[in-house]
C-alpha positions as CSV (number, residue, x, y, z in Angstrom):
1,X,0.0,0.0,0.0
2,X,1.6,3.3,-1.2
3,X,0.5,6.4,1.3
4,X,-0.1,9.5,0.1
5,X,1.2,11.7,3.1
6,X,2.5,15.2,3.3
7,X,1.9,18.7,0.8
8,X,1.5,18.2,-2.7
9,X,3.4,20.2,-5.2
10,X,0.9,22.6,-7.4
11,X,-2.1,22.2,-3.6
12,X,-4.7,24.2,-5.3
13,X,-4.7,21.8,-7.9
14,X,-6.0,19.0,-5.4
15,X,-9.2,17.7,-5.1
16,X,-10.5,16.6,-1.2
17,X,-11.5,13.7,-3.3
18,X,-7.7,12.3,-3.9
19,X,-7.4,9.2,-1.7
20,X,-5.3,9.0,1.0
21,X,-3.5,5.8,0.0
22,X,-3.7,3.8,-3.1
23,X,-3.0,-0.2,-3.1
24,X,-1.8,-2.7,-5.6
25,X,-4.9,-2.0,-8.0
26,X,-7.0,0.2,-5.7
27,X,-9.6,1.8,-8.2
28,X,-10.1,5.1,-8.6
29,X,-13.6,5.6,-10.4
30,X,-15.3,9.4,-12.2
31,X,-12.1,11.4,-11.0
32,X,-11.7,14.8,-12.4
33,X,-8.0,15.9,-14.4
34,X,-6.6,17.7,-11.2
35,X,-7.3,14.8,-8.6
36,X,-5.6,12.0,-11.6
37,X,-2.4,14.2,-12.0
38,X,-2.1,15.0,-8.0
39,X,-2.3,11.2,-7.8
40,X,0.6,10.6,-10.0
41,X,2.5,13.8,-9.0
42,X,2.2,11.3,-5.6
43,X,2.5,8.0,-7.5
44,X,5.7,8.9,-9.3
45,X,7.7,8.9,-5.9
46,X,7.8,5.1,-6.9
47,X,7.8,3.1,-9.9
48,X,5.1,1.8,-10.8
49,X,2.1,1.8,-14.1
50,X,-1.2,3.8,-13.3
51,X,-3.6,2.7,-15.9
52,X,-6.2,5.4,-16.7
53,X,-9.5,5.0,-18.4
54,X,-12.2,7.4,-19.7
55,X,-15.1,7.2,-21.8
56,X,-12.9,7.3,-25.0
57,X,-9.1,6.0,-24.4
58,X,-7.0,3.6,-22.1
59,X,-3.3,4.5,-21.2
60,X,-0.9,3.2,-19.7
61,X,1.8,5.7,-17.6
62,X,4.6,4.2,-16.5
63,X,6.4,6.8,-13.8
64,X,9.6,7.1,-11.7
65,X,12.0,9.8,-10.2
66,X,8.8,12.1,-9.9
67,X,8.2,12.0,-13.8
68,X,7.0,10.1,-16.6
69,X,9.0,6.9,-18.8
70,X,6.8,6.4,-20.8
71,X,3.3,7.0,-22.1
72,X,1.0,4.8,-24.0
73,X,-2.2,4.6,-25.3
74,X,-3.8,1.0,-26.2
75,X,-4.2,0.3,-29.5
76,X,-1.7,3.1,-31.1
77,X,1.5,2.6,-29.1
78,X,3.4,1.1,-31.9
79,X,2.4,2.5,-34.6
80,X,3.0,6.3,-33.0
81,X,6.5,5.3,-32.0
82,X,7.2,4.2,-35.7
83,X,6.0,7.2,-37.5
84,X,8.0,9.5,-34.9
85,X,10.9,7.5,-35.4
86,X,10.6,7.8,-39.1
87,X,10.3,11.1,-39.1
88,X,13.5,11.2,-37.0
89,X,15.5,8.9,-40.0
90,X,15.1,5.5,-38.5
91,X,12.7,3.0,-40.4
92,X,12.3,-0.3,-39.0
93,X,11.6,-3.5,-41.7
94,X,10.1,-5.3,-39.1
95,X,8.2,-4.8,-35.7
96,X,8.7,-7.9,-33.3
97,X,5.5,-9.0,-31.1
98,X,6.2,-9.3,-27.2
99,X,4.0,-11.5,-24.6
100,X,3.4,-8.3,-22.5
101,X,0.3,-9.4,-20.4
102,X,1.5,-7.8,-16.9
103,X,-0.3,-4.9,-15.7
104,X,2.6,-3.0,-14.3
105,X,4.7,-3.1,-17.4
106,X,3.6,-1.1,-20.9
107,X,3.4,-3.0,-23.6
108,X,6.0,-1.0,-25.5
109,X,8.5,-1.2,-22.9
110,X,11.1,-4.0,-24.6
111,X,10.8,-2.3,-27.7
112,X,11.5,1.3,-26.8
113,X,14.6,-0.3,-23.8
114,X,15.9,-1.9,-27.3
115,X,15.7,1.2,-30.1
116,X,17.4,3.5,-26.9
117,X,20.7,1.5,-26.7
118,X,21.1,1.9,-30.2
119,X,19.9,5.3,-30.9
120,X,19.6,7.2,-27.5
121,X,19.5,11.0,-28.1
122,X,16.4,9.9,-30.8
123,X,14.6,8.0,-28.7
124,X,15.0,10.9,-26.2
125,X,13.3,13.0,-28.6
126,X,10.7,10.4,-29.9
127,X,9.7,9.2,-26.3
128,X,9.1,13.3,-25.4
129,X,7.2,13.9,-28.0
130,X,4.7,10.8,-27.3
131,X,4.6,11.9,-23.5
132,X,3.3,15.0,-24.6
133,X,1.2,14.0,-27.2
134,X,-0.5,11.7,-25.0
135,X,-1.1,14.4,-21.6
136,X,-2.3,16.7,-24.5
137,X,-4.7,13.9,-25.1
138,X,-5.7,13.6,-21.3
139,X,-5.6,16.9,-20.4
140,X,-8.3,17.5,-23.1
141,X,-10.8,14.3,-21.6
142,X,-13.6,14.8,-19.1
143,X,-13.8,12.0,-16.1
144,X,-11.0,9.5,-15.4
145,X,-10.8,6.0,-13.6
146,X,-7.2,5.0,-12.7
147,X,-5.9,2.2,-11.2
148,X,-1.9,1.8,-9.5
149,X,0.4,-1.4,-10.2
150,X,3.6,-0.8,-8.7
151,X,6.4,-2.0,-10.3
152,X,9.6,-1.7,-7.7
153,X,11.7,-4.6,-9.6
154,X,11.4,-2.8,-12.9
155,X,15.2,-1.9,-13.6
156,X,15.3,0.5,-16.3
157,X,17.5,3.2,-17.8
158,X,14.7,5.0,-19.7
159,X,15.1,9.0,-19.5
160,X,12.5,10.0,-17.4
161,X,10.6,13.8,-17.8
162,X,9.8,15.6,-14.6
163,X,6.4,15.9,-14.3
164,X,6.1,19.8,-13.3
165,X,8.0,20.0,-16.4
166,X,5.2,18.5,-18.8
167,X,2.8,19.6,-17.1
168,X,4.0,23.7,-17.4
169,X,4.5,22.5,-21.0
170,X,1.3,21.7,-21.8
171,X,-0.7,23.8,-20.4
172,X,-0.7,26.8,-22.3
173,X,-1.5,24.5,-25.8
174,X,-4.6,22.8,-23.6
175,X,-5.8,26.6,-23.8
176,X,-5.1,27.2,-27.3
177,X,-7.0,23.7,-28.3
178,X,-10.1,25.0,-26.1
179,X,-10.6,27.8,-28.0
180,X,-11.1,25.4,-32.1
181,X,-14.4,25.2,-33.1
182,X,-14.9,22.0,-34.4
183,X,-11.1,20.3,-33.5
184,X,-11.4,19.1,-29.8
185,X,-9.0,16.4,-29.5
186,X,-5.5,14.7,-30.9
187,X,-7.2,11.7,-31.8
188,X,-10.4,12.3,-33.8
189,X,-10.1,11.6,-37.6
190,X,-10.8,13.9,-40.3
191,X,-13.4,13.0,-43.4
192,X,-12.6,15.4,-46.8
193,X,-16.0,17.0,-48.0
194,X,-15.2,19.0,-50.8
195,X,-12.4,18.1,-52.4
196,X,-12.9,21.2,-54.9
197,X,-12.2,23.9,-52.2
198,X,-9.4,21.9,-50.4
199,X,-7.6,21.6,-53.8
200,X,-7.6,25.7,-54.0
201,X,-6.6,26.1,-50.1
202,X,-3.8,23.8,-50.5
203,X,-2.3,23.8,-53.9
204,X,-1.4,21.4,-56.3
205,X,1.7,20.2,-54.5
206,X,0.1,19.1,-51.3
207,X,-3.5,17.7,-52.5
208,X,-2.6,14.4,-53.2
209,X,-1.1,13.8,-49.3
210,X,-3.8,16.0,-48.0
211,X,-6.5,14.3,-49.3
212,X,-4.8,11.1,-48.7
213,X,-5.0,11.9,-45.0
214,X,-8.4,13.1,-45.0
215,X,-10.5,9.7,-45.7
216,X,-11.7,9.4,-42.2
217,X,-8.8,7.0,-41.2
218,X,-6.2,9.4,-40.1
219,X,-5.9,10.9,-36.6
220,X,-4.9,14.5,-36.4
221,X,-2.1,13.8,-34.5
222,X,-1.1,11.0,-37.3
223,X,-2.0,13.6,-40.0
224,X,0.6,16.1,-38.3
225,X,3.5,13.3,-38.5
226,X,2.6,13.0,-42.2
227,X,3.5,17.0,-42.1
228,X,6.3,16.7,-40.0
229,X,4.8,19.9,-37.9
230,X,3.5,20.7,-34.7
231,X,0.4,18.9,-33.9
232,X,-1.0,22.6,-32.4
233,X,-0.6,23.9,-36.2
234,X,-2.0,21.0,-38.0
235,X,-5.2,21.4,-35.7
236,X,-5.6,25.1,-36.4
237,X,-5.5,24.3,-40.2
238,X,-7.9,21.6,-39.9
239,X,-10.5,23.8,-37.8
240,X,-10.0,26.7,-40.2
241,X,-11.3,24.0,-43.1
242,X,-13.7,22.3,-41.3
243,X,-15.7,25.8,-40.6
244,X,-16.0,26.3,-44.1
245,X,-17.1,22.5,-44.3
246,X,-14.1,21.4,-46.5
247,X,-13.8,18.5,-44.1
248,X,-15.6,17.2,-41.3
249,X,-13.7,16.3,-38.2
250,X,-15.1,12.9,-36.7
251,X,-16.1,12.6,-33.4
252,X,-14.3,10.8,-30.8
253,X,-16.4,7.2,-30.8
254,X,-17.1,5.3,-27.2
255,X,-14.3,2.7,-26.5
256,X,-16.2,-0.1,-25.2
257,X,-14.2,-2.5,-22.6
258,X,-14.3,-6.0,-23.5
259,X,-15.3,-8.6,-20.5
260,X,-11.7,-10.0,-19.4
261,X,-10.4,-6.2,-18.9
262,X,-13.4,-4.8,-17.3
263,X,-13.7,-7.8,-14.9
264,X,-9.9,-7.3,-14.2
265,X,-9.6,-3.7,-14.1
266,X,-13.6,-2.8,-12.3
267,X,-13.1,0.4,-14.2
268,X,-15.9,-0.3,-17.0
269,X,-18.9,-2.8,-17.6
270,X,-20.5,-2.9,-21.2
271,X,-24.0,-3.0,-21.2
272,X,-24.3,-6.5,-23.4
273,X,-26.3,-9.9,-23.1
274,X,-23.2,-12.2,-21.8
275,X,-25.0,-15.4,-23.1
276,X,-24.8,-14.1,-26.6
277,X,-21.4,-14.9,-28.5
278,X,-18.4,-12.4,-28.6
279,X,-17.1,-11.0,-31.6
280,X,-13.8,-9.5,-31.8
281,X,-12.6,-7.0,-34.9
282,X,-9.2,-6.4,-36.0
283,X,-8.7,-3.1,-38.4
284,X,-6.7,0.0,-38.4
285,X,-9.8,2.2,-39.4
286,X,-11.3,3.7,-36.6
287,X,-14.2,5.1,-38.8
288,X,-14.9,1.4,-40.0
289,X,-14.1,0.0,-36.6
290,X,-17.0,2.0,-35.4
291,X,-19.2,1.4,-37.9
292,X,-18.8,-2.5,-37.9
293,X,-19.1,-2.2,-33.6
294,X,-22.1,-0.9,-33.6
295,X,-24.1,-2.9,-36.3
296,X,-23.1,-6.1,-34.6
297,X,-23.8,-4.6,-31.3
298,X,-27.2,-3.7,-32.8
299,X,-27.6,-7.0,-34.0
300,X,-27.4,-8.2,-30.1
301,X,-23.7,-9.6,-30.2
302,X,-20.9,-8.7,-27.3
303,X,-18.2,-7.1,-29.6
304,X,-14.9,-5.6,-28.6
305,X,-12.2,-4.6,-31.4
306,X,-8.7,-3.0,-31.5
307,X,-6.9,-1.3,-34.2
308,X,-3.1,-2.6,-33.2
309,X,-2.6,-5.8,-35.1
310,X,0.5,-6.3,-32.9
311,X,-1.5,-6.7,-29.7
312,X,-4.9,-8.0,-31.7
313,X,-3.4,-11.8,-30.4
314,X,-3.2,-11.0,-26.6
315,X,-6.6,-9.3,-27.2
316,X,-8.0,-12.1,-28.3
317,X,-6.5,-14.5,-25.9
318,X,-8.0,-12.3,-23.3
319,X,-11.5,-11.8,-25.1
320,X,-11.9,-15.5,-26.0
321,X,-14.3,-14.6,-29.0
322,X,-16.3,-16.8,-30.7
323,X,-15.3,-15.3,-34.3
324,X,-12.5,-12.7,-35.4
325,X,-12.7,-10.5,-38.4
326,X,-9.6,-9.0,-39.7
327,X,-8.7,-6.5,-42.1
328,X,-6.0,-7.8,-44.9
329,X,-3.7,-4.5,-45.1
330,X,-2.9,-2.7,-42.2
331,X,0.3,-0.8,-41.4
332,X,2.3,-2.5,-37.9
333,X,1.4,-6.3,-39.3
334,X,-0.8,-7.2,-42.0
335,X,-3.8,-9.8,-42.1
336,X,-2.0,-13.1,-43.1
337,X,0.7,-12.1,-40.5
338,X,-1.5,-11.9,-37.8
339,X,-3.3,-14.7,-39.2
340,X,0.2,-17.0,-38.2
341,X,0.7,-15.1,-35.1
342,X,-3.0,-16.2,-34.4
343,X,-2.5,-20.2,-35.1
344,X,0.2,-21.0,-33.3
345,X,-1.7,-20.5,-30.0
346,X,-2.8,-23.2,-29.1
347,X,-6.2,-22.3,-27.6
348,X,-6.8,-20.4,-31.1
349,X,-6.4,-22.9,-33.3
350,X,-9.5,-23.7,-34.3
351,X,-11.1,-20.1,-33.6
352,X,-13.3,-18.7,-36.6
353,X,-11.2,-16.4,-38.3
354,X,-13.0,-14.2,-41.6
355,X,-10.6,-11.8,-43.6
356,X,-12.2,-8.6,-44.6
357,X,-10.6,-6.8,-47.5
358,X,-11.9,-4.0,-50.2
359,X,-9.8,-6.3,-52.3
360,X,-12.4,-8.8,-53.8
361,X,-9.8,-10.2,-55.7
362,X,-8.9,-14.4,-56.6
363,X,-5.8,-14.2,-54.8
364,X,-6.8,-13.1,-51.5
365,X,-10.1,-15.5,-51.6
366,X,-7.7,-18.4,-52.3
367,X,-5.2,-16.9,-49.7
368,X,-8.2,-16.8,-47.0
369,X,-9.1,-20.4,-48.0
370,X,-5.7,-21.8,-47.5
371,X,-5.3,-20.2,-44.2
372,X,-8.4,-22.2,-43.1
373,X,-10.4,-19.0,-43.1
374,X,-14.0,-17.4,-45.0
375,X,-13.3,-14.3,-46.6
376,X,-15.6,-11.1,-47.0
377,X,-16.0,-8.4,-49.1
378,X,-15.9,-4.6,-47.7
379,X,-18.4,-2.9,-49.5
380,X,-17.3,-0.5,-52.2
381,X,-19.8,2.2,-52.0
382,X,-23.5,2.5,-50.3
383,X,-25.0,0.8,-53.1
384,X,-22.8,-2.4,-51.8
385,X,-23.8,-1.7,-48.0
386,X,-26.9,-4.3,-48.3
387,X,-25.4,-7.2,-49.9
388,X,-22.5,-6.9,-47.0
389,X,-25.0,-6.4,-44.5
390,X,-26.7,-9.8,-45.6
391,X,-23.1,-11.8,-46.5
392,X,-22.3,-10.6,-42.7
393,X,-25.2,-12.0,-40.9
394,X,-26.0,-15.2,-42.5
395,X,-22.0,-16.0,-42.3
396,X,-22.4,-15.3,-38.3
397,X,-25.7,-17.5,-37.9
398,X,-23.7,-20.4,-39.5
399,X,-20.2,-19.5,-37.2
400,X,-22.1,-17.5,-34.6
401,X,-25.1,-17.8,-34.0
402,X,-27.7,-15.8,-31.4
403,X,-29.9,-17.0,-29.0
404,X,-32.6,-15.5,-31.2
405,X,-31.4,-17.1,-34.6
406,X,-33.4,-19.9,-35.7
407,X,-30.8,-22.5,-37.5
408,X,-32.2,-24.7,-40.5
């Protein structure tokens, strides 16, 4: 049990609502910003993870020496620290998968502890960067629930960024981000409208990777890494063209908890019928993640999804889904990869596993067959939205049936 005694650096920012002490994955539940970062200006004395959930996002804070190691959110962890690392000149041909199931470690932690003995001064620069991409991100949510895994045998040799430090750093671009019209956080996505009126604010040069950007797939904070420019200025573009309604700036979908984490972590229960089968999505669309979510969620199935195919297996070991759909081409791994990666746990083996590709083509149907899987069609345009809708559901009454489905 880790007591939080004494004066707090920054007292007017605490709450009477901070605990006194916090145990070995004490809950926290509907906290407000100021009582979270008193609790970790506390916290970070030790070392130690405090996982932090809202109605959005999960992250995972890994803090020491009064600051912050390292900050990640689930889902995006890897594919962040890649594009900041290309940016900075380093490109990596491969991403290896770690078995990273402990609370108290993140799941980024061998990777990063590798790249920094290599390239140190980058990683420097790449891991301050994601701290503050990800406090901008929290700084700019409502309600929090956090929970503290100490981690006093962790032995690492990670920089680590006072917390006063980030905290004076960001707070005067919190203010500048309240003030957008339409942008309100890091991570929503961004859909083109008229492509017409972006091609004369932009130019001919920049069109092609600004429309590229803009097809309701790419986070703004992604879409400033494309740029290579502050994620403050990219916003400010993108709120200046989405008040004349050149693009539409998505808003921030519900994360819904799957089972296994919300019974180990208390922090949130989804509202779902627990005798009907689970149904677990793998694609790095957040637009189509949400789309797909809630028609099956409609339909009456428990469904929980992630758009990291590097931690999709641990998801699913976790989730124990009846069925897995899984998008062929996506960044960090791609379908067939994960595919492999799937298999060779045991436990998985014989899961039902449906690939789900815009690419209706021979190959990949033969590809899906070979890999002992069905294969479906993303539609192409609304006009196609029925016929998926109908290939969808009669392919789950024959894999995944509802209580309500009458079988023939």
């Amino acid at each position: 049990m880790i007591a939080m005694t004494g004066s707090l650096p920054n007292s007017d920012f605490v709450s009477t609502n901070v605990p006194n002490t916090l145990a070995d994955g004490q809950v926290v539940r509907n906290a407000t910003l100021h009582i979270l970062l008193a609790a970790m200006r506390v916290m970070s004395r030790f070392t130690g993870v405090i996982q932090v959930e809202t109605k959005h996002h999960r992250w995972k804070l890994l803090l020491r020496g009064g600051g912050l190691v390292l900050a990640e959110e689930e889902g995006q962890v890897i594919p962040t620290l890649v594009r900041k690392y290309n940016n900075k000149g380093i490109n990596f041909s491969r991403i290896p998968a770690w078995e990273q199931r402990q609370s108290n470690r993140p799941y980024c932690y061998p990777f990063v502890s590798n790249v920094y003995k290599k390239y140190p001064d980058i990683t420097k620069e790449v891991l301050k960067e994601v701290i503050l991409e990800n406090l901008l991100a929290l700084h700019l949510e409502d309600k929090f629930s956090f929970v503290w895994y100490p981690a006093s045998d962790l032995q690492t040799n990670l920089p680590v960024l006072p917390l006063s430090m980030l905290e004076n750093a960001i707070a005067n671009e919190v203010k500048q981000w309240q003030k957008f019209e339409c942008v309100k956080h890091p991570y929503q996505v961004v859909q083109l409208v008229d492509a017409a009126n972006l091609l004369a604010r932009v130019g001919n040069d920049n069109f092609p990777l600004f429309a590229k950007v803009t097809t309701g797939q790419d986070r703004i904070s992604a879409i400033a890494d494309t740029f290579k420019q502050p994620i403050y200025r990219t916003a400010l573009l993108l709120d200046k063209l989405a008040q004349k309604d050149i693009v539409s700036i998505v808003e921030l979908p519900d994360r819904r908890a799957d089972n296994a984490l919300a019974d180990r972590y208390l922090l949130t229960t989804p509202t779902v019928n627990k005798n009907e089968p689970k149904v677990f999505i793998v694609d790095d669309s957040p637009v189509l993640l949400q789309q797909m979510q809630r028609l099956l969620t409609n339909w009456g199935y428990q469904v929980s999804s992630t758009d990291d195919a590097e931690a999709a297996t641990e998801r699913i070991l976790e989730y124990k889904p009846s069925i897995v759909f899984i998008d062929i081409n996506m960044p960090s791994l791609n379908g067939f990869d994960l595919i492999k990666q799937i298999r060779r746990q045991r436990e998985l083996a014989s899961l039902a596993l449906v690939l789900v590709t815009a690419e209706n083509s021979m190959t990949n149907n033969f590809r899906a067959r070979w890999a002992n899987c069905r294969f479906l069609a993303k539609p192409r345009s609304s006009s196609d939205t029925p016929k998926f809708r109908d290939e969808l559901r009669n392919l789950l009454r024959e894999t995944a049936p509802l209580s309500t489905d009458t079988l023939v």
